[in-house]
Every structure is written in structure tokens, then in C-alpha cells.
C-alpha positions as a Markdown table, in Angstrom:
| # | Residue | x | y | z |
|---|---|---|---|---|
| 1 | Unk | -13.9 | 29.6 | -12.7 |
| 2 | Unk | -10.3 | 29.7 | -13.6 |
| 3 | Unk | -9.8 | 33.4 | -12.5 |
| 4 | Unk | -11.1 | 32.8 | -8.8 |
| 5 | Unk | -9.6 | 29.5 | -9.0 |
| 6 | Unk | -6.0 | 31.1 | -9.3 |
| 7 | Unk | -7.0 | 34.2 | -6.8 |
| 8 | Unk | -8.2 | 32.1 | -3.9 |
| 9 | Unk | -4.4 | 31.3 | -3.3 |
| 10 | Unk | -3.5 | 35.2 | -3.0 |
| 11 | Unk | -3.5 | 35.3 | 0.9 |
| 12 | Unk | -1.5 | 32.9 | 1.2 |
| 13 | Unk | 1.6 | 34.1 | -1.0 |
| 14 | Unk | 4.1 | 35.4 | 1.2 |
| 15 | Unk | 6.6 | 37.3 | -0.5 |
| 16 | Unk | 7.4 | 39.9 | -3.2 |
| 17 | Unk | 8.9 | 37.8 | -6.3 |
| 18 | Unk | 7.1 | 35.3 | -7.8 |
| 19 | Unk | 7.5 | 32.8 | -11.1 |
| 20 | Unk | 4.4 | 31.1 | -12.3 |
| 21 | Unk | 5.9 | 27.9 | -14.5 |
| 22 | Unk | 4.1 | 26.4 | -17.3 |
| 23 | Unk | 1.7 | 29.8 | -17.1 |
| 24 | Unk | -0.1 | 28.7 | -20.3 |
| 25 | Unk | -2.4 | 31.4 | -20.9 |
| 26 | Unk | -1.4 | 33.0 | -18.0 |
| 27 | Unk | -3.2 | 31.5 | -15.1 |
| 28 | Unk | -2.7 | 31.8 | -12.1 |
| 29 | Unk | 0.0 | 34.7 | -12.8 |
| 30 | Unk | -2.2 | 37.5 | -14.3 |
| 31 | Unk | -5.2 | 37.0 | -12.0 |
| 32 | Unk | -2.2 | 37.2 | -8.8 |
| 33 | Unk | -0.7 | 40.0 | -10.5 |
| 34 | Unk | -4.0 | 42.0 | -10.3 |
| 35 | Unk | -5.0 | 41.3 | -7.0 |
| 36 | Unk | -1.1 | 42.1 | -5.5 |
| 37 | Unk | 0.1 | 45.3 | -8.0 |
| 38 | Unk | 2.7 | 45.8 | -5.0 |
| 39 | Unk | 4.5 | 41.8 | -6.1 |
| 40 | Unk | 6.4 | 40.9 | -9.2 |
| 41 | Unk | 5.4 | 38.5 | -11.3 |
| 42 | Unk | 6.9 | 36.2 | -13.9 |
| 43 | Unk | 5.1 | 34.6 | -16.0 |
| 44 | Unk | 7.4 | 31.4 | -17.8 |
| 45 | Unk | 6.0 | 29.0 | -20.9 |
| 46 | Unk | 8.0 | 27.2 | -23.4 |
| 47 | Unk | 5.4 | 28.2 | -26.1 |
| 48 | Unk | 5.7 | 31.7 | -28.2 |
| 49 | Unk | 1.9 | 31.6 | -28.9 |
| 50 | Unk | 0.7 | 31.7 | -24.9 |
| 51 | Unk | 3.8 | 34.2 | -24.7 |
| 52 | Unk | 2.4 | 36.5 | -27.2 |
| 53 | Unk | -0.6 | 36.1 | -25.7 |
| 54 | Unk | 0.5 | 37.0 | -22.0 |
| 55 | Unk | 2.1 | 40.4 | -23.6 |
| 56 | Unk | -0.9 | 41.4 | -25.3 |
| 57 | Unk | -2.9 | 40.3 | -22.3 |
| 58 | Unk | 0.0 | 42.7 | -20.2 |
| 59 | Unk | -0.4 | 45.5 | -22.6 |
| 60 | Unk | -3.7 | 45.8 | -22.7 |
| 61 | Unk | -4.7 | 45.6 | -19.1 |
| 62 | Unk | -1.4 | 48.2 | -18.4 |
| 63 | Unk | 0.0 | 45.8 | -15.8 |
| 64 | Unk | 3.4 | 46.4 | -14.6 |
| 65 | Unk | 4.2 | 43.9 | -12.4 |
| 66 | Unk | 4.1 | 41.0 | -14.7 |
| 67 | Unk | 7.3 | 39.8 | -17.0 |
| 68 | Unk | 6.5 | 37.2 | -19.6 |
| 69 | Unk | 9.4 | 34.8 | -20.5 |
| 70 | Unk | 9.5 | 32.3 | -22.9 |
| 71 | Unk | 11.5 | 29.5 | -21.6 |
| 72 | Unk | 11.8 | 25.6 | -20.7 |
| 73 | Unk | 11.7 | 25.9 | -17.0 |
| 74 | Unk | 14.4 | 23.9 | -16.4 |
| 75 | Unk | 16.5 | 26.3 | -19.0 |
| 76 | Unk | 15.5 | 29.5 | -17.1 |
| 77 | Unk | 18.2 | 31.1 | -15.5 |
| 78 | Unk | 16.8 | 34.2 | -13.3 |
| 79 | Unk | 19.6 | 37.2 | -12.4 |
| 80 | Unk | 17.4 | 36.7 | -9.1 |
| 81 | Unk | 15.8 | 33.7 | -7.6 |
| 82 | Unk | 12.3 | 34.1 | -5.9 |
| 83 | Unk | 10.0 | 33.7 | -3.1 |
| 84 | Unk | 8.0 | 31.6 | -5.0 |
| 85 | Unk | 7.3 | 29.2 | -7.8 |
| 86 | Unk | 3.8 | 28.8 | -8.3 |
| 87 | Unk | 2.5 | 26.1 | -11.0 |
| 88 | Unk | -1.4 | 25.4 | -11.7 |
| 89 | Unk | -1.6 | 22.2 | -13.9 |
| 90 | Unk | 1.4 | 22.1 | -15.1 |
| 91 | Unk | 3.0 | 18.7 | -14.2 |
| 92 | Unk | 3.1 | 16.2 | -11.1 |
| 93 | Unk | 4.3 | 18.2 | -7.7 |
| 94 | Unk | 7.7 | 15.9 | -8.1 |
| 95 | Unk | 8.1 | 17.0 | -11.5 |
| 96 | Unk | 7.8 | 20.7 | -10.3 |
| 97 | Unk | 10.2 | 20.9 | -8.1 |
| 98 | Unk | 12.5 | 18.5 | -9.9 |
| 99 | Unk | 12.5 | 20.9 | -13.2 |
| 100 | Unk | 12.2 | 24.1 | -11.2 |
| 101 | Unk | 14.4 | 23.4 | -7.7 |
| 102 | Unk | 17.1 | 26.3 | -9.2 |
| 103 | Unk | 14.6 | 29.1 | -9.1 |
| 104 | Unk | 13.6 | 29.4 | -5.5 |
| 105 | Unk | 15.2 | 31.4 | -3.4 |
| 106 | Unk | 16.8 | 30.2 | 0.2 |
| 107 | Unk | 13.9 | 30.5 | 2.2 |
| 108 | Unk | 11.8 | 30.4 | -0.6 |
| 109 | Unk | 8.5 | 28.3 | -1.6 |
| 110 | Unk | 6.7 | 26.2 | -4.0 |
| 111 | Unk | 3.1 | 26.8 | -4.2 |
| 112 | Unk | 1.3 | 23.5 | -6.6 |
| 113 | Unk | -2.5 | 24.8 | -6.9 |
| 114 | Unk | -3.9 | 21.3 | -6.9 |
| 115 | Unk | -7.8 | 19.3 | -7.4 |
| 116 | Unk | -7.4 | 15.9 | -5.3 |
| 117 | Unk | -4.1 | 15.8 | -3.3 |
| 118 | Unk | -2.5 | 12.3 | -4.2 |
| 119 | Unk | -1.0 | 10.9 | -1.4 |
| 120 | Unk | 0.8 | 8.9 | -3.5 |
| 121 | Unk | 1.8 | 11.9 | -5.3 |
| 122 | Unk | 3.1 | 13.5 | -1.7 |
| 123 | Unk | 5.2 | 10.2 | -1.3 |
| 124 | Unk | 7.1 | 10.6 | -4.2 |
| 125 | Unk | 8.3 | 13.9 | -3.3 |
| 126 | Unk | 12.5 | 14.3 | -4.3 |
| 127 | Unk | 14.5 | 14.2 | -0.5 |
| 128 | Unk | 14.9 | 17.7 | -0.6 |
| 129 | Unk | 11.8 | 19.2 | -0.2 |
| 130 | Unk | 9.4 | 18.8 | 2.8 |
| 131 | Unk | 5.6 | 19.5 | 2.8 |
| 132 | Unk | 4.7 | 22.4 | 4.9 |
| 133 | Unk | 1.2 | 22.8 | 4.3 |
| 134 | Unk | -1.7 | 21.6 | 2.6 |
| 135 | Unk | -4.6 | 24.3 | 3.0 |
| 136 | Unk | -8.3 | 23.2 | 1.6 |
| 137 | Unk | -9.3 | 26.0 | -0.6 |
| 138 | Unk | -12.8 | 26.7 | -1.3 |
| 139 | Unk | -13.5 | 28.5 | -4.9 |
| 140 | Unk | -17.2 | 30.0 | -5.5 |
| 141 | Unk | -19.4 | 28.6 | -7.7 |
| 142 | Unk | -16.5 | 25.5 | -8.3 |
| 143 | Unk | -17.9 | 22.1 | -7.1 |
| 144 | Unk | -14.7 | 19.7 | -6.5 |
| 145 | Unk | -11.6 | 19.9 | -4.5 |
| 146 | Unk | -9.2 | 22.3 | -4.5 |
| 147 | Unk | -6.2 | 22.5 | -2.8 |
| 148 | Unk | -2.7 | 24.4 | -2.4 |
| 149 | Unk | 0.8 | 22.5 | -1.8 |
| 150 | Unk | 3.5 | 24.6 | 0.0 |
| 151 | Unk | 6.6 | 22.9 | 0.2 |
| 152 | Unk | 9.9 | 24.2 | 1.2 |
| 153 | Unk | 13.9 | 22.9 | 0.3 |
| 154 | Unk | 15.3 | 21.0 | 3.6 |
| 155 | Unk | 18.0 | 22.4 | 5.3 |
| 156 | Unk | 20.6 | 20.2 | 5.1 |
């Protein structure tokens, strides 16, 4: 369920460089990374075990379009920055964007895969990001919600 609960958000990645922060064991990066060999992936988590993990995980499955890095997010410094930051229980959408703000690019997005969207949650968004979207996903065989968060930096 946590495979095609990360690749149900595929079509709607636009883009070629993507971070996943707080990856943990590599969800929803390695799943994206699969189903879109021609995108980059990065997959970022502050612990060397799920790190380890992710290269083994890389290695074995021969992928080349995923780069694990072990990192705070907030600490992360990219030579580039990217079309999108992608995060799948990892914090509150606020916290997100708050801790990972330097990493998207200028016309770039975050993408929160998310159960129940909090309204309350969507009201505490930082100034400078707006909501763009909120698509209902459907995953198979997954009773419950699901939902993806695009938000976007304001132009100020």
C-alpha cells in the first residue's frame, strides 16, 4: 500500500529534479524514481541507517536516477535547486516548507502527499507560499483519504 500510495502522485510531478525530504526508507522517492527513469531524484534523511538502506536499495535495483543524501533538511545545501520538494509523512505542510523553502527552485513546487487535509493546517501556511492545488487521490486497495498539496512561493 505504501508503494502505490507514493506512485499515484507521478502524473502529476511536473518537472525533471526532484528532492524527497525526510525519505525514511525511501518512500515516495524510489517508487517515483521507477516509474519516471527519465527525472532525478534525491532522496534526503538525517539518519545513516535509512541512508544505507536507500543505497543498497539503489544498488540492487540498478537505478540511476536516484542520489541518496544524508542530511538535516534545513542543512542541505543543493549546487542546484529543484522543481520539486516532495515530503510523505514527514512533518506538518508549514514545517515543510519552513525547513525546506531554500531548495525549490524559482518556479518550483512543493508536493505534501497527505491523509485528511487540515484546514487548519492550510491556515497556518508561512506568507510566502500559496496553495495551488489540492487533487483527491484515489490509491487501490487503500480505504481512507489521500490527498496531494501543491503549493508554490508567492511572487512578491
Amino acid at each position: 500500500k505504501h508503494i502505490l500510495d507514493s506512485i499515484v502522485v507521478s502524473t502529476h510531478l511536473p518537472g525533471e529534479r526532484f528532492i524527497d525530504v525526510g525519505t525514511g526508507p525511501g518512500l515516495p522517492g524510489i517508487p517515483l524514481a521507477i516509474m519516471n527513469p527519465e527525472k532525478t531524484f534525491f532522496l534526503l534523511d538525517s539518519l545513516g541507517k535509512r541512508i544505507r538502506f536507500i543505497k543498497q536499495v539503489v544498488h540492487t535495483l540498478g537505478l540511476k536516477n536516484v542520489t541518496p543524501i544524508q542530511s538535516r533538511v534545513e542543512e542541505f545545501q543543493p549546487e542546484e535547486k529543484f522543481d520539486g520538494v516532495l515530503s510523505r509523512a514527514f512533518a506538518s505542510i508549514s514545517d515543510m516548507v519552513n525547513w525546506s523553502h531554500h531548495l525549490v527552485a524559482e518556479n518550483g513546487r512543493f508536493f505534501a502527499l497527505k491523509g485528511q487535509v487540515d484546514q487548519e493546517e492550510i491556515e497556518a501556511l508561512p506568507e510566502f507560499v500559496k496553495v495551488e492545488e489540492i487533487i483527491q487521490l484515489t490509491v487501490p486497495e487503500l480505504e481512507g483519504e489521500r490527498h496531494l498539496v501543491v503549493l508554490s512561493k508567492r511572487n512578491n
